[in-house]
VMD Tcl script that draws the C-alpha trace (Angstrom):
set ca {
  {-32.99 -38.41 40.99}
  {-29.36 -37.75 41.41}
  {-27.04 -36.59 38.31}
  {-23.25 -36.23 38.21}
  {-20.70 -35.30 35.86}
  {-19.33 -38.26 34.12}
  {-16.85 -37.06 31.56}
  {-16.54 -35.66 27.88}
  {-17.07 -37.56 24.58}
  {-16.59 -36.02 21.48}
  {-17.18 -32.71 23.11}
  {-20.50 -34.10 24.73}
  {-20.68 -34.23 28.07}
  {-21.92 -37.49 29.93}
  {-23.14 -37.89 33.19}
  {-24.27 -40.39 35.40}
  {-27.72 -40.87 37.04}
  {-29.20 -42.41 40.42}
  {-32.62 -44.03 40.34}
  {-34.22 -44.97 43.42}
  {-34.00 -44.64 47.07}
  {-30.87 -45.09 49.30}
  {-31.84 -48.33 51.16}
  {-34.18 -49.41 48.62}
  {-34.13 -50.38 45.30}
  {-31.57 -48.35 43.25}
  {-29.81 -48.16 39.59}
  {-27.40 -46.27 37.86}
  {-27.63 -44.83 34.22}
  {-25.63 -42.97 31.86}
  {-26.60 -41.34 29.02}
  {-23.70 -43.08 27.44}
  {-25.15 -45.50 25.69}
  {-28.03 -45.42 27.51}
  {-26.41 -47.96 29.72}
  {-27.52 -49.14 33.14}
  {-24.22 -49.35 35.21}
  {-25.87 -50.55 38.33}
  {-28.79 -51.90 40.18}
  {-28.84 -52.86 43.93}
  {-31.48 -54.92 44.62}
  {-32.00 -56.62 48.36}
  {-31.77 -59.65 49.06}
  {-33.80 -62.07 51.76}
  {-32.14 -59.90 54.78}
  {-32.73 -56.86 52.87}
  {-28.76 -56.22 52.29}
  {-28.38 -54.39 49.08}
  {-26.56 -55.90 46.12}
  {-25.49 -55.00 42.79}
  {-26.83 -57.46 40.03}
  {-25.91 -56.37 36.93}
  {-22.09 -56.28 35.45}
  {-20.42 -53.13 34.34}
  {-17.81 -51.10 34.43}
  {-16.75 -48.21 36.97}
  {-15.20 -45.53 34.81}
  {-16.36 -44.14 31.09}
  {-13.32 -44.96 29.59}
  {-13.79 -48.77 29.92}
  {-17.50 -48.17 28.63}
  {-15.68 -46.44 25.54}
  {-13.77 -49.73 25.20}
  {-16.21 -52.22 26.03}
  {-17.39 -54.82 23.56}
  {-19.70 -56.82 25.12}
  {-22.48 -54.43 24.74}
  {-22.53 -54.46 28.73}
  {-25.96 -52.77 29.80}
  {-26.66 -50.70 26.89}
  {-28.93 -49.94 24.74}
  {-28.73 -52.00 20.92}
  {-29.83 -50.98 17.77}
  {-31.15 -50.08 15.70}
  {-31.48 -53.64 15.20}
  {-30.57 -56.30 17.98}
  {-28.97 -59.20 17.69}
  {-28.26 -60.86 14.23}
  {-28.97 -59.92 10.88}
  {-27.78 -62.57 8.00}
  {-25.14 -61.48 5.52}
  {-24.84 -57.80 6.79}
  {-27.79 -56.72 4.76}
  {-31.80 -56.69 4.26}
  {-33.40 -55.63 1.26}
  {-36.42 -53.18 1.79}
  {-38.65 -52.04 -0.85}
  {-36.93 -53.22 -3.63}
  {-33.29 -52.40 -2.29}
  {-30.77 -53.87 -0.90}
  {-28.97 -52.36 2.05}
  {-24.96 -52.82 3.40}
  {-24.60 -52.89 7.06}
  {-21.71 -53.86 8.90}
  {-20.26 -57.33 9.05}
  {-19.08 -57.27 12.64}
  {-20.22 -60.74 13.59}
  {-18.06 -63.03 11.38}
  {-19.79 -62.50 7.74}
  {-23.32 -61.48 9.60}
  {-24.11 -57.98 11.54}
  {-24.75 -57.57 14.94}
  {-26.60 -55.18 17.29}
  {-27.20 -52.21 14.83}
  {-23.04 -52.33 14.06}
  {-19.56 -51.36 15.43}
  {-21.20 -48.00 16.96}
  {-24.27 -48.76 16.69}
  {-26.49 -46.98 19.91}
  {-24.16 -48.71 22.20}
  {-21.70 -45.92 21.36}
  {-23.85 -43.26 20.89}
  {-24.07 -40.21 23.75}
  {-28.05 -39.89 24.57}
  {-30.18 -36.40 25.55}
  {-31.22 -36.63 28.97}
  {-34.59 -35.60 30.17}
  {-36.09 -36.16 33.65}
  {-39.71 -36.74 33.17}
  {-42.78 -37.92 35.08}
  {-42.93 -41.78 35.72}
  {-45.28 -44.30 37.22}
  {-44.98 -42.41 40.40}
  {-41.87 -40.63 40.74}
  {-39.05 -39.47 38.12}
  {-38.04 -41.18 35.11}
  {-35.19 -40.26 33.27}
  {-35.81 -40.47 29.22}
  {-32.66 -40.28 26.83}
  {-33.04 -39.81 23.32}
  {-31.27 -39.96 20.45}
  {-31.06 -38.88 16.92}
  {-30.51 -41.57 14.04}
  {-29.65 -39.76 10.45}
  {-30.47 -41.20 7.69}
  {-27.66 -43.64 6.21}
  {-25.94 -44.18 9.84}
  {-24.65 -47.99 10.58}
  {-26.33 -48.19 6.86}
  {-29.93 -48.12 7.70}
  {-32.31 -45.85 6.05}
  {-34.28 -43.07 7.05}
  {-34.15 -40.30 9.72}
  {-34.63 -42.24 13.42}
  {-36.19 -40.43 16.13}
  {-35.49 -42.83 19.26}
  {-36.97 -42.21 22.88}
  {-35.76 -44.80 25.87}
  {-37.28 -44.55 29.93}
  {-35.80 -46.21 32.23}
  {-38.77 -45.63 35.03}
  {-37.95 -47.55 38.57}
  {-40.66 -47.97 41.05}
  {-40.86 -47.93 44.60}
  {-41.95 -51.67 44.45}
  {-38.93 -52.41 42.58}
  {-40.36 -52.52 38.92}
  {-37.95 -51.53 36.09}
  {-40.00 -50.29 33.17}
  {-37.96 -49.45 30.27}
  {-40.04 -47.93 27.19}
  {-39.15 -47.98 23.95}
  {-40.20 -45.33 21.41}
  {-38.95 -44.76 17.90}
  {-40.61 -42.76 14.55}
  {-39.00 -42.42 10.73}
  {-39.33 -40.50 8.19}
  {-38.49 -43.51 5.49}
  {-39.21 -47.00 6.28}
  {-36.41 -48.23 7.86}
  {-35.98 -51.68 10.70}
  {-36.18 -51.00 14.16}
  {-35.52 -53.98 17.17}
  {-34.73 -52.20 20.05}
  {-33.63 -54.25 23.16}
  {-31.23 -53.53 26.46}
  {-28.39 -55.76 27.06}
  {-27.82 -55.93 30.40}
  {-25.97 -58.70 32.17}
  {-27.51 -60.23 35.34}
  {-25.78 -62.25 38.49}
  {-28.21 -62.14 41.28}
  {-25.81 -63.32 43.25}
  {-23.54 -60.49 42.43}
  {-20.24 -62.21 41.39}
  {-19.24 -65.95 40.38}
  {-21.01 -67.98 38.05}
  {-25.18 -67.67 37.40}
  {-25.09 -71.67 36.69}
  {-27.23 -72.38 40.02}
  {-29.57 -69.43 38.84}
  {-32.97 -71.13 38.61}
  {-34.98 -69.65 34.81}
  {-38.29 -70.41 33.60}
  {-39.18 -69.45 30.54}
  {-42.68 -68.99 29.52}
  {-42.31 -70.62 26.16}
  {-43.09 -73.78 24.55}
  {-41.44 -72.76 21.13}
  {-37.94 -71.31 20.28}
  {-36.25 -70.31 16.96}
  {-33.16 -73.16 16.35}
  {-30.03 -71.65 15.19}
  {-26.76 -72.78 12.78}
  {-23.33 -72.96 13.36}
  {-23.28 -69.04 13.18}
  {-25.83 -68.22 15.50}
  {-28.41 -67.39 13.15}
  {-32.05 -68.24 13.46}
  {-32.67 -70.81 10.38}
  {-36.30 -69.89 9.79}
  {-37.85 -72.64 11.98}
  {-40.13 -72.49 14.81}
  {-39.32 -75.61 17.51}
  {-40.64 -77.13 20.53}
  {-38.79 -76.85 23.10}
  {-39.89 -80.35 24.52}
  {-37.54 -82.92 25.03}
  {-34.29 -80.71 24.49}
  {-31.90 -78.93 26.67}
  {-33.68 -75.58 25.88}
  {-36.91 -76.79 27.91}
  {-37.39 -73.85 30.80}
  {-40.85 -74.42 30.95}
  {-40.63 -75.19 34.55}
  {-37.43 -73.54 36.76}
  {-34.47 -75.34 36.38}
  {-30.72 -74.67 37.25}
  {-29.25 -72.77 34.13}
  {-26.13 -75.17 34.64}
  {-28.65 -78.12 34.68}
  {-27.85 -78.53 30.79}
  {-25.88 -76.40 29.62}
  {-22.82 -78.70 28.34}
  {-24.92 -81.76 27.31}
  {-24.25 -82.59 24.04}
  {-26.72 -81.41 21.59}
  {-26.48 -79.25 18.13}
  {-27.79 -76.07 19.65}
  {-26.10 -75.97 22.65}
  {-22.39 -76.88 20.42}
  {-23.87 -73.89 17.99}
  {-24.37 -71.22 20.54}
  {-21.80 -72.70 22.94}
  {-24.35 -73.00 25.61}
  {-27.61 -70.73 25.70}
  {-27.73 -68.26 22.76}
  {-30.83 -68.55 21.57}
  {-34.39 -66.38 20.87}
  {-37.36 -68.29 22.92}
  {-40.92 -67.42 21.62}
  {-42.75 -65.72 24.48}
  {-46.43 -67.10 24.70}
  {-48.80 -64.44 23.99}
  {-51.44 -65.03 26.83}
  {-53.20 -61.42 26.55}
  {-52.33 -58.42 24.03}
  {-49.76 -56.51 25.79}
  {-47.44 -57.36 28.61}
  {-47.09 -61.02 28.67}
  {-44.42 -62.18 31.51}
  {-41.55 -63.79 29.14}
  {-39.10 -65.41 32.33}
  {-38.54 -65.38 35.98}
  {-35.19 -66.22 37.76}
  {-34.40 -67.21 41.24}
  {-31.13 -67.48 43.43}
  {-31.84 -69.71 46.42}
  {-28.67 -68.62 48.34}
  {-29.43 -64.29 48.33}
  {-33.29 -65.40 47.84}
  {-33.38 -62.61 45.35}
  {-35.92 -63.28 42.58}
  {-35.79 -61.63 38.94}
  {-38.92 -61.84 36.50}
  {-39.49 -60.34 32.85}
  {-42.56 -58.89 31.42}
  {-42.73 -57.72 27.69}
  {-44.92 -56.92 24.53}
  {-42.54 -57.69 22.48}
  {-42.57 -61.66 21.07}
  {-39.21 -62.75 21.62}
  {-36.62 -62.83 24.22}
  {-32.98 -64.16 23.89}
  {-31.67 -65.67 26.51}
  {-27.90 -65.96 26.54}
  {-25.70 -67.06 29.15}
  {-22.79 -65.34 29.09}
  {-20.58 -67.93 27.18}
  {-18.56 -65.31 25.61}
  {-17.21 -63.66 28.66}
  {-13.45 -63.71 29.30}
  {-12.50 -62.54 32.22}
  {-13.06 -58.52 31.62}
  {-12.13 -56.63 34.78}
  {-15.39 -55.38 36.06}
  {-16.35 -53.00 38.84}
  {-14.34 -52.88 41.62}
  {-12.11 -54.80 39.98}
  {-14.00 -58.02 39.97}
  {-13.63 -60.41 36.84}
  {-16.21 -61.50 34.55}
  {-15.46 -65.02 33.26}
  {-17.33 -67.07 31.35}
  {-21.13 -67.61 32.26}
  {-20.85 -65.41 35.18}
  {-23.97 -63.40 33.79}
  {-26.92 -63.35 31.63}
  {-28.87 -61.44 29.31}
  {-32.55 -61.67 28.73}
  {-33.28 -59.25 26.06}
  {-36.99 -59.03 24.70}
  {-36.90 -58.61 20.87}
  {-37.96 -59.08 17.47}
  {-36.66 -62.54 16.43}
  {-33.02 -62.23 15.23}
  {-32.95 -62.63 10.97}
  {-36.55 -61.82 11.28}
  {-35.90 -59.74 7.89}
  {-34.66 -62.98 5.93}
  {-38.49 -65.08 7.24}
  {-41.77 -63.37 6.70}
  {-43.18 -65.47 9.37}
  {-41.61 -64.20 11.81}
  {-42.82 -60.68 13.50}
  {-41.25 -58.14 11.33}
  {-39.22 -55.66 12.36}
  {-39.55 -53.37 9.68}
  {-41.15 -49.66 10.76}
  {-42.95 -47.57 7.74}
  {-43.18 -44.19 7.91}
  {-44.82 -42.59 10.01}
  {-46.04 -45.24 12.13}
  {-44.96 -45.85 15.79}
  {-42.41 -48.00 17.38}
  {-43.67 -48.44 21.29}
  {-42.84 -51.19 23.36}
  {-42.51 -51.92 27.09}
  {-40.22 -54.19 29.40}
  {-40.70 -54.57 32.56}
  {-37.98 -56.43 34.96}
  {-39.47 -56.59 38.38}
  {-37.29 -57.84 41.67}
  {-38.40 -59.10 44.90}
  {-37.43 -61.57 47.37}
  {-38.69 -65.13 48.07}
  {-40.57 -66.43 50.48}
}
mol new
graphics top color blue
foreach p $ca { graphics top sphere $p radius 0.5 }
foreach p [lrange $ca 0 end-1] q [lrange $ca 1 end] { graphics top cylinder $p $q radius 0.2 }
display resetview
């Protein structure tokens, strides 16, 4: 594992770290964030790309608000009104999505600078970054103990896990956002996903999960079987006008306690191949429809829908519907999940 100084942030330093083998698999990560700023993956001639968006420098990190790469929390994606109510209170979180809150807030652990650790992996070095949540921060409750490993394999398996611990119950839905073109550049509309998932959770007009629990047959959100991402992604239906294309939390078929595969995504023209494992019961798969043309690395833009997230989760507004998994973490317990994002080539 390589590490280089990255710059200073609020008298912390950062730094930059290499995963991987030159001519093999390979990813940046900084402990800004906790982001992944690169991964070059091969494609069908074995020519290394980079498939996931970011920036080059720590000052555009600093500015970024797209969450590009980084680690979200303490609670991902939406939470109605900007507040839960947890053992008989009610708690005020940031409204930074319209009237609702968003990815654990404005900071949030997007912004936050992470302890590095190199530690053992799957058969090599992993780097874990942790971070300290006090009590009251972003408006959550309880003291947050937060562990995160990004662990790359020689075979080209990503394994991020997820560990967290309180000291007061609190809500905990820890996720990575990175963006994904496995193509590179341009538009991820001929990207091929299946999503193993007959059910997903409809939204309203503000992105919010409404409680419900769909089939996915007969609508534009069908992925059952791989299909272009562009196939139907403008037709005119409520969900797609709601989310402006793909915004939405699929409901990952639980075939086997513990890593389930949640989605797998090909590019016909590098023949690179992306797939998803996860214990976790949700993923969101969003399309990039929000993306404005942010200059990039190497000074490439990022319009809209030239990548895509596929974050495993908790349902978003899973604290508003007891039906859905909850998110909420007593004390004492244990927070551990696993993702797993394995590339390889087709055929």
């Amino acid at each position: 594992m390589e590490r280089h100084d990255w710059g200073v942030v609020q008298g912390k330093p950062v730094e930059r770290f290499i995963l991987g083998q030159a001519g093999k698999i390979q990813m940046g990560i900084t402990n800004y964030g906790a982001a992944i700023t690169s991964l070059w993956a091969p494609d069908r001639q074995g020519n290394l790309g980079d498939v996931v968006l970011g920036y080059d420098s720590l000052q555009a990190y600093k500015e970024c608000t797209r969450s590009l790469g980084v680690i979200v929390g303490r609670h991902a994606n939406r939470i109605e009104g900007a507040s839960f109510s947890l053992n008989g209170r009610t708690y005020q979180l940031a409204a930074n999505n319209g009237p609702n809150h968003i990815h654990g807030g404005p900071r949030g652990f997007g912004k936050a600078i992470w302890r590095p650790t190199v530690v053992k992996g799957r058969d090599g070095d992993a780097l874990q970054l942790s971070y300290f949540s006090p009590h009251g921060e972003e408006g959550y409750p309880g003291n947050l103990q937060v562990r995160v490993t990004y662990d790359l394999t020689q075979e080209g398996d990503l394994w991020i896990d997820y560990w967290a611990q309180t000291d007061q119950d609190t809500v905990v839905n820890l996720t990575n956002h990175a963006y994904f073109n496995l193509a590179g550049y341009g538009l991820i509309l001929d990207h091929k996903l299946q999503l193993f998932a007959d059910f997903y959770t409809p939204i309203n007009e503000q992105s919010l999960p409404i409680g419900e629990i769909r089939m996915v047959e007969n609508t534009p959100l069908d992925f059952r079987t791989l299909t272009p991402i562009g196939a139907m992604i403008d037709t005119d239906h409520e969900q797609l006008r709601f989310g402006q294309g793909y915004d939405h939390n699929w409901v990952i078929r639980e075939e086997k306690q513990g890593l389930n595969q949640a989605a797998r995504v090909e590019h016909q023209a590098s023949g690179r191949v992306l797939e998803v494992f996860t214990t976790k019961p949700g993923i969101q798969f969003y399309s990039g429809n929000f993306l404005d043309g942010i200059q990039g690395k190497g000074g490439i833009s990022y319009p809209k829908r030239s990548g895509f997230c596929l974050e495993t989760q908790y349902f978003p507004n899973s604290l508003r519907y007891s039906h859905f998994p909850s998110a909420i973490l007593q004390a004492g317990e244990i927070y551990a999940h696993s993702t797993m994002y394995r590339f390889s080539v087709l055929d």
